[in-house]
PANU-537864 format. One record per residue (C-alpha): residue number from 1; residue in three letters; x, y, z. Coordinates in nm, 2 decimals, m for minus. Layout:
BEGIN
REC     n   res        u        v        w
REC   NUM   ALA        X        Y        Z
...
This chain:
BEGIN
REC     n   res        u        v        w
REC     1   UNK     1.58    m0.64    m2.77
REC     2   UNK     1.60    m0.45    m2.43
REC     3   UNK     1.89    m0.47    m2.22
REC     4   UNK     1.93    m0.69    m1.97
REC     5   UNK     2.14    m0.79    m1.64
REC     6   UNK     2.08    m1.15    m1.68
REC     7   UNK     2.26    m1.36    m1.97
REC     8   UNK     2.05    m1.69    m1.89
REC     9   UNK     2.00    m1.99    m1.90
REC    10   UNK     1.75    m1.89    m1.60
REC    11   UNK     1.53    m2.19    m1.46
REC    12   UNK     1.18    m2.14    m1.35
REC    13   UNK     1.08    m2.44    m1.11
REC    14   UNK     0.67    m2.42    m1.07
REC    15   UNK     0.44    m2.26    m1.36
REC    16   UNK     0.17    m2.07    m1.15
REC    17   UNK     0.08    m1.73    m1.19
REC    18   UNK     0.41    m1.53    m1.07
REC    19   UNK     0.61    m1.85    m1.24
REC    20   UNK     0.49    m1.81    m1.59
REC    21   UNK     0.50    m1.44    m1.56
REC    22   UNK     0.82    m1.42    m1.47
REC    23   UNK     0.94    m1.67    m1.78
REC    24   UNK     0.68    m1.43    m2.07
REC    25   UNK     0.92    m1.12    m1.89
REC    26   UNK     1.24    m1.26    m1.92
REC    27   UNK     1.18    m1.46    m2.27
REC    28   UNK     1.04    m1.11    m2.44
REC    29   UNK     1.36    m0.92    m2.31
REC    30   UNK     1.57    m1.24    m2.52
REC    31   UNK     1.69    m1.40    m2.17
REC    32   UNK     1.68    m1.81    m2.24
REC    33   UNK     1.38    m1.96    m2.01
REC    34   UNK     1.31    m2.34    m1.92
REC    35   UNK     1.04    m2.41    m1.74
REC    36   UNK     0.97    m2.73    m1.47
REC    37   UNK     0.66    m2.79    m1.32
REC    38   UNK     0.52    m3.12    m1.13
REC    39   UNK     0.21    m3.04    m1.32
REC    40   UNK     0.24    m3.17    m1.69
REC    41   UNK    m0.05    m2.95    m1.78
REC    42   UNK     0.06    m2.62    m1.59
REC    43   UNK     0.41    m2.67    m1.76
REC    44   UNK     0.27    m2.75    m2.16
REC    45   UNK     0.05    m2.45    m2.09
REC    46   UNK     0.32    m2.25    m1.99
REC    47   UNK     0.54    m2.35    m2.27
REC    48   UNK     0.27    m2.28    m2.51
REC    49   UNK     0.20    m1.92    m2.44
REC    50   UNK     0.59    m1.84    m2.50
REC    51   UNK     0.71    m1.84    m2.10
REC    52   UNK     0.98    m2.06    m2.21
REC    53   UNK     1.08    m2.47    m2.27
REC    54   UNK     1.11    m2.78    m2.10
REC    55   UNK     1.40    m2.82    m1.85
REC    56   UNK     1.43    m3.14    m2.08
REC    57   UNK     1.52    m2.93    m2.34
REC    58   UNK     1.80    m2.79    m2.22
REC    59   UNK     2.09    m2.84    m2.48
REC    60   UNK     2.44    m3.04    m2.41
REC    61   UNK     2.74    m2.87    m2.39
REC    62   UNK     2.99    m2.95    m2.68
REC    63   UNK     3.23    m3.21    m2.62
REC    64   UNK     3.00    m3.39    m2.38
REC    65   UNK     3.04    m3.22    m2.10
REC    66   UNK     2.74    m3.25    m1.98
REC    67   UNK     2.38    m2.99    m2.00
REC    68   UNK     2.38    m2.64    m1.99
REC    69   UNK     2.40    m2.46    m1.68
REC    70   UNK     2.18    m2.21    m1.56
REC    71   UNK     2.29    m1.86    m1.44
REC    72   UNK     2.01    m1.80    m1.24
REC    73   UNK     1.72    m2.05    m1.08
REC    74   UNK     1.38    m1.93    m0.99
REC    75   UNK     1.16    m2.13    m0.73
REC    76   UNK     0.80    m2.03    m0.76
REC    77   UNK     0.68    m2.34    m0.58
REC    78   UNK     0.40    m2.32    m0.30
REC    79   UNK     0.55    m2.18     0.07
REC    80   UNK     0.49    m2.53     0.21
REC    81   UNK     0.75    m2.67     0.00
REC    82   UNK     0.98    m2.39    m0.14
REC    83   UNK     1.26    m2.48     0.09
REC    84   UNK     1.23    m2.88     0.01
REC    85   UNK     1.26    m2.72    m0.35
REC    86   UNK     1.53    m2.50    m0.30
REC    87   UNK     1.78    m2.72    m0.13
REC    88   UNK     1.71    m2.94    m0.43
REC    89   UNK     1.78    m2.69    m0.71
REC    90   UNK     2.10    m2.59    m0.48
REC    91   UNK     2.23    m2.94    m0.54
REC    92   UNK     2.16    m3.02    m0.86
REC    93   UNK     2.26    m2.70    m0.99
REC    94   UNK     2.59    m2.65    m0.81
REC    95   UNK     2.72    m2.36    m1.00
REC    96   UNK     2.35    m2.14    m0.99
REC    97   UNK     2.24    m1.90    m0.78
REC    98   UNK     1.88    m2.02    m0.69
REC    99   UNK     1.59    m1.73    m0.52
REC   100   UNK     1.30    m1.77    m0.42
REC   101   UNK     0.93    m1.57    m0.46
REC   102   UNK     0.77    m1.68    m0.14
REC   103   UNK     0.62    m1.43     0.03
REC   104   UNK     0.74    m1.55     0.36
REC   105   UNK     1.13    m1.53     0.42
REC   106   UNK     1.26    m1.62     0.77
REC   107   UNK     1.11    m1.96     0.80
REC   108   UNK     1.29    m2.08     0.44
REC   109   UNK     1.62    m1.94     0.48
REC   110   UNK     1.64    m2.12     0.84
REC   111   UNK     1.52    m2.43     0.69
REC   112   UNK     1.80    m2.46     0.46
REC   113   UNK     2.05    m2.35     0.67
REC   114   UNK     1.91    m2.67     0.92
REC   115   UNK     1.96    m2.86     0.66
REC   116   UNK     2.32    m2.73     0.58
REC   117   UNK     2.19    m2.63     0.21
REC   118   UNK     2.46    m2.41     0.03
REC   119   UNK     2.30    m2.08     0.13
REC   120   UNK     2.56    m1.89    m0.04
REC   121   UNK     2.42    m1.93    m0.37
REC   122   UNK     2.04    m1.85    m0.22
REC   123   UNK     1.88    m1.50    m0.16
REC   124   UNK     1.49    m1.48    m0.07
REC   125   UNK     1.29    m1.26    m0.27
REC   126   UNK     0.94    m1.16    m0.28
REC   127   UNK     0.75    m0.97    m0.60
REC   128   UNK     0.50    m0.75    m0.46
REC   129   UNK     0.27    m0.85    m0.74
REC   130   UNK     0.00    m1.08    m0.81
REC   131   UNK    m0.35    m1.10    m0.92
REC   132   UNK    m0.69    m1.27    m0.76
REC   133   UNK    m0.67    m1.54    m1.08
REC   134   UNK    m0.42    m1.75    m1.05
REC   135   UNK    m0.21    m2.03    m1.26
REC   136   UNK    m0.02    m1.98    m1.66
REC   137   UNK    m0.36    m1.87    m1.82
REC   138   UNK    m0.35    m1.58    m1.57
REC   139   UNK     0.04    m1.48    m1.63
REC   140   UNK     0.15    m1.16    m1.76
REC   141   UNK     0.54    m1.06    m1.87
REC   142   UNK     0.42    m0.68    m1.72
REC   143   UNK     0.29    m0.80    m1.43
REC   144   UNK     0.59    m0.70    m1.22
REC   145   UNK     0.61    m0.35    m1.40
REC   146   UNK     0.69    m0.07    m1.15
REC   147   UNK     0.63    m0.28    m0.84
REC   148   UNK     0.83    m0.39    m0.54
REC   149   UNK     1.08    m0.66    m0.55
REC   150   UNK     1.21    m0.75    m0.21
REC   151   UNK     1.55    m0.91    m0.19
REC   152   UNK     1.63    m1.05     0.12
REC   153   UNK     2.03    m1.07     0.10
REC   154   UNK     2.14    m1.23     0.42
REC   155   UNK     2.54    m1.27     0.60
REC   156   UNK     2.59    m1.62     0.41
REC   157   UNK     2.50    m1.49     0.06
REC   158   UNK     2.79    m1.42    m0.22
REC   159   UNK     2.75    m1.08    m0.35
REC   160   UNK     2.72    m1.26    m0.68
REC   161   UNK     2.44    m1.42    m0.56
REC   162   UNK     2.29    m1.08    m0.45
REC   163   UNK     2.39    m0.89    m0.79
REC   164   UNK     2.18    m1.20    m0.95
REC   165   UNK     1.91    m1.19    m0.74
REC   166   UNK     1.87    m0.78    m0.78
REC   167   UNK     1.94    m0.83    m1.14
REC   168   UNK     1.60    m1.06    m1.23
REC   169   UNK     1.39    m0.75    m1.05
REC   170   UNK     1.52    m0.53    m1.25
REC   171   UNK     1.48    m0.72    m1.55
REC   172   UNK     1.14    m0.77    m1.53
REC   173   UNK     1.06    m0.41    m1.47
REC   174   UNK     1.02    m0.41    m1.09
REC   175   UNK     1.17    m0.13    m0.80
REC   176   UNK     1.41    m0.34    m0.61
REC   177   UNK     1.39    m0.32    m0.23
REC   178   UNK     1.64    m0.43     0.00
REC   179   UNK     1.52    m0.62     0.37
REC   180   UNK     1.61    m0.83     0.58
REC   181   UNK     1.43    m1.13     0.61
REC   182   UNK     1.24    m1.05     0.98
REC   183   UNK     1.18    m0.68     0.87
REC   184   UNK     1.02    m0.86     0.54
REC   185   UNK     0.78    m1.10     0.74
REC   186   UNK     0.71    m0.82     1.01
REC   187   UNK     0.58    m0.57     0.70
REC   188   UNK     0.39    m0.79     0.45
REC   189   UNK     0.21    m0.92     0.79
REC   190   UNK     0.06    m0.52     0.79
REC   191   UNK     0.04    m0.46     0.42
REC   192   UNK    m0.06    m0.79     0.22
REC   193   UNK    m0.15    m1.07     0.45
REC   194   UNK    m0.40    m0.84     0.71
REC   195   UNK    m0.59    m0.68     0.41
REC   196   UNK    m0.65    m0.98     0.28
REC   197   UNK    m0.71    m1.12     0.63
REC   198   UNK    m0.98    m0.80     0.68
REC   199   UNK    m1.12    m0.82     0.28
REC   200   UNK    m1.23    m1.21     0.35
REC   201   UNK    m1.36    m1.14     0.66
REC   202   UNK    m1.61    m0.88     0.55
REC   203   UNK    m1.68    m1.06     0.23
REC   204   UNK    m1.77    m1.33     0.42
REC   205   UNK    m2.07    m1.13     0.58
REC   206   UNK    m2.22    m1.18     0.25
REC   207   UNK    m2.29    m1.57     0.21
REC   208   UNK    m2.66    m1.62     0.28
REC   209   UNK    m2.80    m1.28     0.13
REC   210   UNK    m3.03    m1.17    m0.02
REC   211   UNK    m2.95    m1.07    m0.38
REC   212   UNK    m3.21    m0.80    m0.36
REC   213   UNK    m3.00    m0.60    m0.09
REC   214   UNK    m2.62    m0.69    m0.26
REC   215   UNK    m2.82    m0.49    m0.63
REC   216   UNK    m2.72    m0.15    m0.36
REC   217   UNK    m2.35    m0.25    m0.36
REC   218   UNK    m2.10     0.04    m0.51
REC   219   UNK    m1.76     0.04    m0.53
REC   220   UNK    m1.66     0.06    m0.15
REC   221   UNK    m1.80    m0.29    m0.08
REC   222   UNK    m1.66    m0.40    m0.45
REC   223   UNK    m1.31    m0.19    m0.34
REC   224   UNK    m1.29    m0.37    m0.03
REC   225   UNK    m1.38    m0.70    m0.11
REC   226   UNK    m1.24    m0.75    m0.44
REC   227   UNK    m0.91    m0.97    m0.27
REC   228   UNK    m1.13    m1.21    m0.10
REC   229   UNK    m1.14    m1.36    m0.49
REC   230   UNK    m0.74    m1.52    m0.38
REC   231   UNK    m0.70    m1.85    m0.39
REC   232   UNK    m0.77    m2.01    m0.04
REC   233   UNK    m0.51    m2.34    m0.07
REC   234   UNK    m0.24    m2.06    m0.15
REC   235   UNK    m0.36    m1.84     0.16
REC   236   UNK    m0.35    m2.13     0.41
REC   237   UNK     0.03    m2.17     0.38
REC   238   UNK     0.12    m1.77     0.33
REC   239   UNK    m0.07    m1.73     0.70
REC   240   UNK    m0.02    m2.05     0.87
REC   241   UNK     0.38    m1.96     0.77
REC   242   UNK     0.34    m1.61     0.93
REC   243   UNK     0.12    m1.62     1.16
REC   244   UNK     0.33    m1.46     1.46
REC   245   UNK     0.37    m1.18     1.30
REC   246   UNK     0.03    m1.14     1.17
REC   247   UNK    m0.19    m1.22     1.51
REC   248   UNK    m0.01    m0.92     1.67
REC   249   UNK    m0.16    m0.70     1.41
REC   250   UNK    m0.53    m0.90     1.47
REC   251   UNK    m0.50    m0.79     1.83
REC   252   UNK    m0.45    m0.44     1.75
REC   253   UNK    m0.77    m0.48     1.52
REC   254   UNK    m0.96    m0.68     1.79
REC   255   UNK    m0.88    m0.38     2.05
REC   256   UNK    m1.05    m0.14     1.73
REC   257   UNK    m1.32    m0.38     1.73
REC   258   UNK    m1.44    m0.40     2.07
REC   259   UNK    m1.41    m0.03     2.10
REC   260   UNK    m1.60     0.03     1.83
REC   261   UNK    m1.89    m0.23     1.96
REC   262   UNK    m1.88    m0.03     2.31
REC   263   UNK    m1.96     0.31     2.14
REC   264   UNK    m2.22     0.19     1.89
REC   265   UNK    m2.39     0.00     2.16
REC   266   UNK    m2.46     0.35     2.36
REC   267   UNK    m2.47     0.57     2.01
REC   268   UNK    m2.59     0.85     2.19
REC   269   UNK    m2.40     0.85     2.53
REC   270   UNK    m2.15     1.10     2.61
REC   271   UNK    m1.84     1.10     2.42
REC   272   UNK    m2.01     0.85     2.18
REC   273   UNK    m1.97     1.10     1.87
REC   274   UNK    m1.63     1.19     1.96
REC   275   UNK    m1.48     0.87     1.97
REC   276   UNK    m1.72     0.79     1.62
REC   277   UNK    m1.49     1.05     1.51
REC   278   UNK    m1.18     0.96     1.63
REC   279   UNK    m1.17     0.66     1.52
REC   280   UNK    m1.26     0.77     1.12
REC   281   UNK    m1.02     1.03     1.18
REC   282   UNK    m0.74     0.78     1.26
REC   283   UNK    m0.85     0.58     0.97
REC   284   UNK    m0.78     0.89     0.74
REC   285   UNK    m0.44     0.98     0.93
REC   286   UNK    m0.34     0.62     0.82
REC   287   UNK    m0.46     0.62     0.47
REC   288   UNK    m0.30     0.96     0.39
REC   289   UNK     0.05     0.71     0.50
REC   290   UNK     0.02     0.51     0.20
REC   291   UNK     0.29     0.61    m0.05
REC   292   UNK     0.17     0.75    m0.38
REC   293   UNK     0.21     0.70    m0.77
REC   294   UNK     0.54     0.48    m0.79
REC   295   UNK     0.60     0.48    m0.46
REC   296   UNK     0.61     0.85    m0.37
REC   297   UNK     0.51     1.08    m0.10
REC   298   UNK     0.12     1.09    m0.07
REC   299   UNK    m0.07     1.32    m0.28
REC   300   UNK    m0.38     1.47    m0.29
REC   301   UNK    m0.60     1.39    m0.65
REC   302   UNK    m0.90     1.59    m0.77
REC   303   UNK    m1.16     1.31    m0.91
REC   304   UNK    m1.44     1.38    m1.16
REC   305   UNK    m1.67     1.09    m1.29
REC   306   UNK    m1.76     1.05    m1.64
REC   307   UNK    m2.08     0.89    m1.76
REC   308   UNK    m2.03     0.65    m2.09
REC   309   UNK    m2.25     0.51    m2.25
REC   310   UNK    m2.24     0.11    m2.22
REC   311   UNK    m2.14     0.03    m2.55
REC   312   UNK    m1.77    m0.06    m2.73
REC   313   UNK    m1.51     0.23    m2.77
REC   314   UNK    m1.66     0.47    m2.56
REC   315   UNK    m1.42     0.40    m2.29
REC   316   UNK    m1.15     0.40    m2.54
REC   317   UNK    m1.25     0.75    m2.67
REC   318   UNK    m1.27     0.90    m2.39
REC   319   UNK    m0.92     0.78    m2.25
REC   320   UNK    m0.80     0.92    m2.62
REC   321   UNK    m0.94     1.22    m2.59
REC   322   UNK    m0.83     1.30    m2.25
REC   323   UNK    m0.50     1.19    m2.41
REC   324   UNK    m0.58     1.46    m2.67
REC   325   UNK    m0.62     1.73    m2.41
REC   326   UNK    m0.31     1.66    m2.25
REC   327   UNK    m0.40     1.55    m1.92
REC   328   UNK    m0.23     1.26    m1.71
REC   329   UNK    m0.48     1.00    m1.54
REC   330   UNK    m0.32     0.95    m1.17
REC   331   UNK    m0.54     0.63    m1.16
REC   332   UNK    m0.92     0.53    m1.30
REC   333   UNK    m1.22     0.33    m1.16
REC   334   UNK    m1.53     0.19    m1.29
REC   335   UNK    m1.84     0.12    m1.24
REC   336   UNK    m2.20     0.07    m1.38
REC   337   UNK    m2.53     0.27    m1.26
REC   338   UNK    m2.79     0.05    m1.10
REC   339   UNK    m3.04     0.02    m1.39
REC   340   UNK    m2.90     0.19    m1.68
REC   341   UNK    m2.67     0.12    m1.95
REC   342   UNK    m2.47     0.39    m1.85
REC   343   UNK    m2.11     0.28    m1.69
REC   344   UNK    m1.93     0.53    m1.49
REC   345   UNK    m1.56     0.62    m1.52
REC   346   UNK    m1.41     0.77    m1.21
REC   347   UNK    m1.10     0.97    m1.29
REC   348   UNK    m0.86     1.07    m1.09
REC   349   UNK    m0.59     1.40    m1.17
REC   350   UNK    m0.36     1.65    m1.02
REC   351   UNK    m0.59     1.92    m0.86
REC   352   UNK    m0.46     2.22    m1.08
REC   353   UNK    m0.59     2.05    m1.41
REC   354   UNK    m0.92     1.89    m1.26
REC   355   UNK    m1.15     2.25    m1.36
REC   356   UNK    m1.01     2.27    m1.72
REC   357   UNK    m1.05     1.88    m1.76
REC   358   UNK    m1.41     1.94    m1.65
REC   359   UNK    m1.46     2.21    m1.90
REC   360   UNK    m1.29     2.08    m2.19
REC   361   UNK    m1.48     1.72    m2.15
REC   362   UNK    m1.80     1.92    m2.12
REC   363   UNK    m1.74     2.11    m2.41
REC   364   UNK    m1.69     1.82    m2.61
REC   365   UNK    m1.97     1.64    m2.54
REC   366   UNK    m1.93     1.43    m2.20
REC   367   UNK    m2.14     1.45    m1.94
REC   368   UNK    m1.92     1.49    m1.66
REC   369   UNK    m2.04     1.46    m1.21
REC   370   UNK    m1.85     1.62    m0.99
């Protein structure tokens, strides 16, 4: 059993996606998990793929004393309501901390102090984790592996209450990150909610055509679409709950926008090329900004693609044998050729063993693009 900072009881109050995942990550690492969700069928789902038991379950003290307390209460409720939710766990837990996974901060934390809630025992937090399915089927106890977890620790909060709240990031694997709540709304604005802002937008180009021109997609249109899959009920409250923050960003992109009509319109007037240029260069210079591998400085890869055959276990051999030759993968794509059953496994390395990779692959048999 791996050590952990929580003891438990912990309570999980809503049995979505990030809910159930967070009960399958605390319940393998032996920390006690009950589960509560207005959905019957969300909850007996949850329940049944090991993310924990009912809140009704929770065992009586000796000497009737009363139930169990919980260390540690987890709202994963939808934004509309976490802060209704909260202020409820808050009372009828009056000796738990109680966090949040909203991915919008300011607007709950002044909610409950409004409604003179015992923010004490409350700290905001946000997983930077997800996935485009969504509900218990969906859940996975590694889904929080190696990934942000924002805590929001604010003037009112116990430093109990922030030990807790660190503590369940750490426990399920995550890199804990310290903002406050305004610098937390003000950066997920730029980094979740305008990609997916920008990824719906373009899929939405796509409604209405022709099937015989979408057989040409590749893996930029896949790449930059592949979001617009979210759930749209979810994505109403995350941007209708931070939209200030996120419409200053649109204007920056509507200024791109209209700049880049101007120039396309007169492709071939002075200065068109140059600001053509500019304006992919500036998309490179802001790229190369994104942090690398575990949240390091950006690196430079060398990729090399690898036709396999489209048939079961080649993928898996090939991973092995790379395995084999003692390479690391920095990351791994795929795709299929248009027309063949041939799928194609983009590889990504450090550039010093990219040439003998190449070689070694060759030599046993891979075909290998470069």
């Amino acid at each position: 059993m791996a050590l952990t900072h929580l003891h438990g009881p912990v309570v999980v109050i809503g049995t979505g996606l990030l809910g159930t995942s967070i009960g399958l990550g605390l319940e393998h690492r032996g920390v006690p998990v009950y589960l509560e969700d207005p959905s019957p069928t969300n909850q007996a789902v949850a329940v049944d793929i090991g993310a924990g038991r009912p809140v009704a379950e929770m065992s009586p003290v000796a000497e009737g004393r009363g139930a169990v307390q919980p260390e540690l209460v987890v709202v994963a409720a939808p934004p509309d309501v976490t802060a209704e939710v909260v202020a409820s766990a808050l009372a009828r837990w009056p000796r738990a901390v109680v966090v949040d996974i909203a991915s919008v901060k300011s607007g709950i934390l002044a909610s409950l102090r409004a409604a003179g809630a015992d923010t004490a025992r409350y700290v905001g937090t946000h997983p930077m984790a997800g996935r485009e399915k969504s509900g218990p089927v969906a859940a996975r106890g590694e889904l929080f592996t190696s990934m942000p977890w924002v805590v929001c620790a604010h003037p009112d909060a116990t430093p109990e209450a922030v030990r807790i709240a660190k503590a369940l990031g750490t426990d399920l694997g995550a890199m804990v990150v310290e903002f406050d709540a305004d610098e937390h709304d003000e950066a997920v604005a730029l980094v979740s909610h305008l990609p997916q802002v920008m990824s719906s937008l373009l899929a939405s180009r796509l409604q209405g055509t022709d099937l015989r021109l979408l057989a040409l997609a590749g893996n930029g249109l896949r790449d930059t679409t592949r979001i617009a899959a979210s759930d749209p009920g979810l994505w109403v409250q995350i941007l209708g709950a931070n939209a200030s923050k996120l419409v200053s960003h649109l204007y920056g992109v509507r200024e791109d926008v209209e700049r880049l009509i101007t120039t396309l319109e007169a492709p071939t007037a002075p200065g068109a090329r140059l600001d053509l240029a500019q304006l992919m260069s500036e998309g490179n210079a802001g790229q190369a900004r994104i942090p690398g591998k575990h949240g390091g400085p950006p690196q430079a890869f060398a990729w090399l693609t690898v036709l396999v055959d489209d048939r079961p276990g080649q993928i898996a051999r090939l991973l092995t044998e790379i395995g084999e030759i003692g390479v690391n993968l920095e990351d791994l794509r795929l795709d299929h050729s248009s027309g063949r059953n041939v799928g194609m496994v983009e590889i990504s390395v450090l550039p010093s063993k990219h040439d003998a990779l190449v070689a070694e692959l060759e030599e046993r048999g891979w075909r290998v693009l470069q």
